[in-house]
KOLGUPA-127849 format. One record per residue (C-alpha): x, y, z; chain. Coordinates in Angstrom, 2 decimals. Example, Ala and Ser with C-alpha at 12.3 -4.5 7.8 and 13.67 -1.06 7.14 Angstrom:
<sites>
SITE  x  y  z  chain
SITE  12.30  -4.50  7.80  A
SITE  13.67  -1.06  7.14  A
</sites>
This chain:
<sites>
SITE  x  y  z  chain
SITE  89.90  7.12  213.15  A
SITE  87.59  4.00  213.30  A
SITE  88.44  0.71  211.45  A
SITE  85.34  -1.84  211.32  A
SITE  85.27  -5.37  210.16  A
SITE  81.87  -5.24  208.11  A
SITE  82.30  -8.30  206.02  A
SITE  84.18  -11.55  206.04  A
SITE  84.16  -14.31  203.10  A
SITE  85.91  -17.33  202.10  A
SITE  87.07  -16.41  198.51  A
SITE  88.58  -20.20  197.89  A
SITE  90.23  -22.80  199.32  A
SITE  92.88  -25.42  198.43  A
SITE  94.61  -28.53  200.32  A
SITE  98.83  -27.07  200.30  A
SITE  100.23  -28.79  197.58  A
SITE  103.29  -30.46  200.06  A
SITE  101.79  -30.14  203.67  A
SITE  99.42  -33.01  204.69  A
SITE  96.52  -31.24  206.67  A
SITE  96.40  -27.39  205.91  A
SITE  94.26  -25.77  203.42  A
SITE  95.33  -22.43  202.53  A
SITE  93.18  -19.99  200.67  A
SITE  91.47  -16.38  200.22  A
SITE  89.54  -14.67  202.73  A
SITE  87.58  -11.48  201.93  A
SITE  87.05  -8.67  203.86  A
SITE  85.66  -5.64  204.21  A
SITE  86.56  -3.12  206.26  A
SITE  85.10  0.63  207.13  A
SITE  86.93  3.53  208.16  A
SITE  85.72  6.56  209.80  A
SITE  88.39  9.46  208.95  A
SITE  87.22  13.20  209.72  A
SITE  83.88  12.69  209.62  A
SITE  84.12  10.67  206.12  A
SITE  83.24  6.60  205.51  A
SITE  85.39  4.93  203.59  A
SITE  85.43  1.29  202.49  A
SITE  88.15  -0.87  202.25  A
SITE  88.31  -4.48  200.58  A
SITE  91.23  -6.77  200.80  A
SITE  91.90  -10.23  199.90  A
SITE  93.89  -11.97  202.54  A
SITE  96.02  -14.81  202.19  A
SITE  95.64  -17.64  204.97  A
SITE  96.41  -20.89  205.86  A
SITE  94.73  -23.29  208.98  A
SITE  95.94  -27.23  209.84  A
SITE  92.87  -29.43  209.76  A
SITE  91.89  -32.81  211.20  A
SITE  91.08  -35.49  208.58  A
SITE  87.24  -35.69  207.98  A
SITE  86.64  -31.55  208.95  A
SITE  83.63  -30.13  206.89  A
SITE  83.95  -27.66  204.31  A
SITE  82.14  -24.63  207.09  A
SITE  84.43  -25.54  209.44  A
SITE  87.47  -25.28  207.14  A
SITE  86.05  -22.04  205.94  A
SITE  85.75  -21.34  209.76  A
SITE  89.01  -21.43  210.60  A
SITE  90.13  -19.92  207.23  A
SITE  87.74  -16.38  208.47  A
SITE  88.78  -16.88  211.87  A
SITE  92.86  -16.50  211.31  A
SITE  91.83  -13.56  208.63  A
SITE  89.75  -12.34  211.78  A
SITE  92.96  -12.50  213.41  A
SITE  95.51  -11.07  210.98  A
SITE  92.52  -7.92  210.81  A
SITE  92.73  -7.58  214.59  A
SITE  96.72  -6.56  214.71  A
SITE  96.14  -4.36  211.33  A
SITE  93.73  -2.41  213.75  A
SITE  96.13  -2.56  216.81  A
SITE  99.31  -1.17  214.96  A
SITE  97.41  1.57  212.81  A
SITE  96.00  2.91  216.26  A
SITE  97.03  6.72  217.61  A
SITE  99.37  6.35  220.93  A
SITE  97.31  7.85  224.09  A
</sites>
């Protein structure tokens, strides 16, 4: 089995409502899986959260939002691989 990340989008994003400095929000992705010789395509909507600095653009916000999705996608792959 082979899980790719094909696709990675900011779906929205929103200062928390009580914590001063994180945004939370939606990140899309897309992911591929090669099963017995079959491609299937997987999308989920994750929910994520990042602490930024006063002043931060809106692409780096949405940076850091794909980044910790990124992340979160990495240890889905880890724990759904075979043992050796």
């Amino acid at each position: 089995m082979t899980l790719e990340l094909i696709d990675i989008a900011v779906q929205d994003s929103q200062s928390h409502p009580r914590l001063a400095g994180r945004v939370t929000g939606h990140v899309r992705a897309v992911l591929s899986e090669m099963l017995d010789g079959r491609e299937q395509t997987h999308e989920l909507s994750i929910p994520v959260w990042a602490d930024i600095a006063d002043g931060t653009s809106q692409s780096d916000i949405d940076l850091a939002l794909m980044l910790k999705a990124a992340k979160i996608v990495a240890r889905l792959k880890l724990s759904l691989q075979s043992p050796p």
